[in-house]
N, C-alpha and C positions, 0 to 999 in steps of 0.2 A: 504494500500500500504506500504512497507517496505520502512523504512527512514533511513534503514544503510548504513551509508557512503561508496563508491565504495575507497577502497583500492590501493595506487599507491606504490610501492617500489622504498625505494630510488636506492636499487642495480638496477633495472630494470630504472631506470631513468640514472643512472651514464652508465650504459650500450650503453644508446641512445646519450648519449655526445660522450662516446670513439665514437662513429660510425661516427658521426654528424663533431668531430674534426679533424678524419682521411679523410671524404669526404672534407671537407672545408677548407684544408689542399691546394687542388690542383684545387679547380673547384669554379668558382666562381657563383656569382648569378644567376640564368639564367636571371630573367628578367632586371638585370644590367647589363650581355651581351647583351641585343639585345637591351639597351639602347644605349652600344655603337657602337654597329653595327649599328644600325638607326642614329647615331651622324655624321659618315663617312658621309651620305649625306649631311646634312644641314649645316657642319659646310664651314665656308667660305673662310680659308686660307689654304695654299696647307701645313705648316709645320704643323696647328694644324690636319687634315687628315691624314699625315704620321705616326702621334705622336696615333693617334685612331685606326688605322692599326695596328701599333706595339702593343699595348695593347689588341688587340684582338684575334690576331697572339699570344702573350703569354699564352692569356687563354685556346686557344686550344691545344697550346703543353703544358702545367701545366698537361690539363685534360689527355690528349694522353697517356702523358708518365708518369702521377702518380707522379710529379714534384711538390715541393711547389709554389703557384701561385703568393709568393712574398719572399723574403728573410727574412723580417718582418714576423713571424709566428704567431705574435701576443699573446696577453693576451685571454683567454678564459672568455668569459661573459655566462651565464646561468641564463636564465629569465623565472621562470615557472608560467606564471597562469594561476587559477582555479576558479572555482565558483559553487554555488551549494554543495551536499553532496558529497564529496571531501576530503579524508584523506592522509595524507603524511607519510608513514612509516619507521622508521628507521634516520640515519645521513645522510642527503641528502649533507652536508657541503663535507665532510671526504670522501663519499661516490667516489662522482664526482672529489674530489684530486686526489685520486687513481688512476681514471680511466684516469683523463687528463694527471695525470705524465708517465702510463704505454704506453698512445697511443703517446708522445712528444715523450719517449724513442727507442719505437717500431721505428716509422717512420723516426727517425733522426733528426725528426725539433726543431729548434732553440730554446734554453731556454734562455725567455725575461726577466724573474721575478726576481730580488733582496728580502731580505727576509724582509728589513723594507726599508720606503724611507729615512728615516734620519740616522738612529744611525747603520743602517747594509747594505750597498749596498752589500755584495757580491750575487753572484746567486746561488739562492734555486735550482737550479740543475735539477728540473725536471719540470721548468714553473709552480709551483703550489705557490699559491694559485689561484683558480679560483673565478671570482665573480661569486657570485650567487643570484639570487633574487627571493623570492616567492611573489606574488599579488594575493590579493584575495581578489575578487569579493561582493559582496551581490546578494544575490536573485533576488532584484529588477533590477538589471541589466542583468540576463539573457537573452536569452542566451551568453556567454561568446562570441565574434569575433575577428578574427585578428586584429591587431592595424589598426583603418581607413578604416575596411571593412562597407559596405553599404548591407543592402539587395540587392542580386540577384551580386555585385558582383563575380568576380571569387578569388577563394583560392589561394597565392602564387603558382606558378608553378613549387615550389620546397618541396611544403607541403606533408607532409606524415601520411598513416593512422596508425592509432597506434593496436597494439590488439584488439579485440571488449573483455568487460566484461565475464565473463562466464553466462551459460546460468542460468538464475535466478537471477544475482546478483544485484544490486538496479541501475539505472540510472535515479531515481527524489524521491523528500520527499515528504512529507505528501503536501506539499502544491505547486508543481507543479513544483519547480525550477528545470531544468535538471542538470544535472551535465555536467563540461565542461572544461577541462585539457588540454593546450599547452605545449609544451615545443620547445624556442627559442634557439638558440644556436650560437653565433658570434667570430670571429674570428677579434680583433681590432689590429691593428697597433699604435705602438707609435708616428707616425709621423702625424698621422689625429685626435688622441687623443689630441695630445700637441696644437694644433690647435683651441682646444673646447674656450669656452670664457662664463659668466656668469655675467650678472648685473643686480644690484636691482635698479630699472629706478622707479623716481616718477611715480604717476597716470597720471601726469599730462602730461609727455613724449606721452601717448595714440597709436595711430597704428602707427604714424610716429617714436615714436621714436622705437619702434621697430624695423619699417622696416632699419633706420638709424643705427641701431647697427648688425642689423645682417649684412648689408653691410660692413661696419668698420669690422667687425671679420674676412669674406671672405679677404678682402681685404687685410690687416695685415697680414693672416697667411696661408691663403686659398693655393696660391702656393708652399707655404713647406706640405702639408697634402695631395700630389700628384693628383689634379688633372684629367679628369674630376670628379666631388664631388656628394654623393646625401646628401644636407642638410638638418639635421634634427635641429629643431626649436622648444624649449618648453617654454609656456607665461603660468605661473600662477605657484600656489601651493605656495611653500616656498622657503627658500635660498638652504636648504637640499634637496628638490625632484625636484625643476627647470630642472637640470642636466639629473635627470632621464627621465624627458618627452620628451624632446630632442633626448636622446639616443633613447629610443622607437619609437622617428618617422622613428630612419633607417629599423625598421622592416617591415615597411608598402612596399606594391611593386611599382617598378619604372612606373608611368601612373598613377595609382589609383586616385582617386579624392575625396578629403577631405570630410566627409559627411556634415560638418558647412561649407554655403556657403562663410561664410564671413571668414572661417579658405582657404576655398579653393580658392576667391579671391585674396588672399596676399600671397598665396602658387603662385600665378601664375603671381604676379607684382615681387615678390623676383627674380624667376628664369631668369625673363627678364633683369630685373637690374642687377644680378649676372653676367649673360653672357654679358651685355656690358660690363662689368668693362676690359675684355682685358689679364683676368691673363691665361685662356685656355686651352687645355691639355697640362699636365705636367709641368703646366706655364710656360709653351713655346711661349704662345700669340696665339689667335683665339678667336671663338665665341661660344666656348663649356666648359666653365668652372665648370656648374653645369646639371647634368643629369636630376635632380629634388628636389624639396623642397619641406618637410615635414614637417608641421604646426601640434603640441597639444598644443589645449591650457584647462587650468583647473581653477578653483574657487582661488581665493587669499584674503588678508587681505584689509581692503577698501586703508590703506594706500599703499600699494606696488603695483608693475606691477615687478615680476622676469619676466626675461627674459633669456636663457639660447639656445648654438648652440656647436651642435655635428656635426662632419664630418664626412663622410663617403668616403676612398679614393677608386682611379681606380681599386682596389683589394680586393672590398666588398664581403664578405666570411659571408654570417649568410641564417640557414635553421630553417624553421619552422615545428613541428611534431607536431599533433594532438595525442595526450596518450590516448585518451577514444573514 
C-alpha cells in the first residue's frame, strides 16, 4: 500500500479562510442560532426575551443583507488539525495573512489588530496577523473527530466537505492510520476575549474548585463578553496550553454531549449555576446567560490542576471544513 503523504497546500488552505472569513463575517452559527431561538422559550423574564428576539432578529438581517453580524469583526483564529499521512505544503503563516488582509479589505470590515501589544499599538491596517495553529495527531488516535464528537454523532451543521484526493493518491500508510485534515476557522471579539480568565489551582482545589472558579470568571466578567455565552472550559495540560483547550471547547456544537461522563456531568451543573447567577442576555438580567458549556479536560503534572475559560459571545462566528 502507498505511504505517501496526501499533500494539503497552504494556498489552497488560505483560500478556504478568505471564504470561511467572508461567510463568518455576517452569519452566525447555525447551531448557536437555534440555541437562541430555542432560548426565547424557556427563558423567564419578559426583558431577557426581548433582549433574544433582538439578537436573533440581527442575525437574520446580518445574513439577508451581507451585513457584518457584529461591529467587532474580530481577530481571525485558524486551527488546523490532522492526523495520519498528512503533509503541509508551502507558508501556511504568510499564506492565510494574505488572504485575511485581502478578504478585511475587500469587505470593509473593521481592522482590530495593532502591530505589537506593548511597544507599537498602532493598527496593522489590514487585521493581520492571524492566529494560527496546527495539531497533530498520532496514529493511535485515529481516526481524527470534531472537538467532542462521539461515535454516531452528527457533524456541525455548518461542516463542509472538502475536495476528495485524486484518484490514486494515498489516504492511509502502511499501517492503517487514515489520514484526516480539518480546518477551523473563528471569528473572536475583543470583548469575550478580555473576558477569558486562567489559574493554576492546587490539586487539592479538585472538581469544586473548578467549578468555583469558573463561576467567579462568568460572574466578574461574563456581562461585558455580551451575553447569552457558550462556555468553553479547559482543566489540564500546562500554564501554556490550558488557554488552548478552552478555546477548543467553543468548536464543539451547541447540545452535543461530552463523551467523558464525568467531563459531561459538570458540563451540565456549570450551565445550571451559570444561569442562576442572574447576569442574562446582554446582562440585562434573566435566566439565559449561558447557551452551553464546554468541558476539555487533558493529562497535567501530579502537582497542578490548570484551569483555564474562554467565552464565547451572542455573535459566535466559527465554521468547520473537512480538507480530505
Amino acid at each position: 500500500m502507498n505511504n505517501a503523504p496526501i499533500i494539503i497546500d497552504a494556498h489552497t488552505i488560505a483560500e478556504k479562510v478568505a471564504a470561511a472569513v467572508s461567510q463568518l463575517a455576517s452569519k452566525m452559527r447555525p447551531d448557536f442560532l437555534a440555541g437562541l431561538e430555542a432560548a426565547q422559550t424557556t427563558e423567564q423574564t419578559e426583558r431577557g426575551r426581548e433582549v433574544l428576539a433582538q439578537l436573533v432578529k440581527n442575525a437574520r438581517m446580518a445574513s439577508t443583507e451581507s451585513l457584518p453580524l457584529c461591529q467587532d469583526t474580530g481577530y481571525v483564529w485558524v486551527f488546523l488539525e490532522f492526523a495520519g499521512p498528512v503533509a503541509v505544503r508551502g507558508d501556511i503563516f504568510s499564506e492565510v495573512d494574505a488572504a485575511v488582509a485581502e478578504v478585511y479589505q475587500q469587505r470593509g470590515l473593521r481592522m482590530s489588530m495593532v502591530r505589537d501589544a506593548l511597544c507599537d499599538r498602532s493598527n496593522s491596517g489590514d487585521n493581520t496577523p492571524a492566529f494560527c495553529e496546527l495539531y497533530v495527531t498520532s496514529a493511535s488516535e485515529q481516526p481524527a473527530k470534531w472537538p467532542g464528537e462521539k461515535p454516531g454523532d452528527e457533524r456541525p451543521t455548518n461542516a463542509q466537505p472538502a475536495e476528495q484526493p485524486d484518484e490514486g493518491e494515498a489516504t492511509s500508510d502502511t499501517t492503517g492510520a487514515r489520514a484526516q485534515a480539518r480546518l477551523h476557522v473563528m471569528l473572536k471579539g475583543g470583548g469575550s476575549d478580555n473576558a477569558s480568565a486562567l489559574a493554576m489551582l492546587p490539586p487539592s482545589a479538585g472538581r469544586q474548585g473548578v467549578v468555583d472558579f469558573v463561576l467567579a470568571a462568568v460572574r466578574d466578567k461574563g456581562a461585558s463578553a455580551c451575553p447569552p455565552l457558550l462556555v468553553g472550559v479547559g482543566v489540564g495540560t500546562t500554564f501554556d496550553k490550558v488557554g488552548a483547550l478552552a478555546k477548543r471547547a467553543l468548536l464543539r456544537k451547541v447540545g452535543s454531549i461530552n463523551a467523558n461522563p464525568e467531563a459531561a456531568a459538570l458540563e451540565a451543573e456549570l450551565l445550571i449555576a451559570l444561569n442562576d447567577t442572574g447576569i442574562g442576555p446582554g446582562g440585562l438580567g434573566g435566566t439565559t446567560t449561558a447557551l452551553a458549556v464546554h468541558v476539555n479536560t487533558a493529562p497535567c503534572h501530579i502537582a497542578a490542576l490548570p484551569v483555564a475559560v474562554n467565552l464565547g459571545c451572542c455573535a459566535l462566528r466559527s465554521i468547520s471544513i473537512d480538507m480530505l
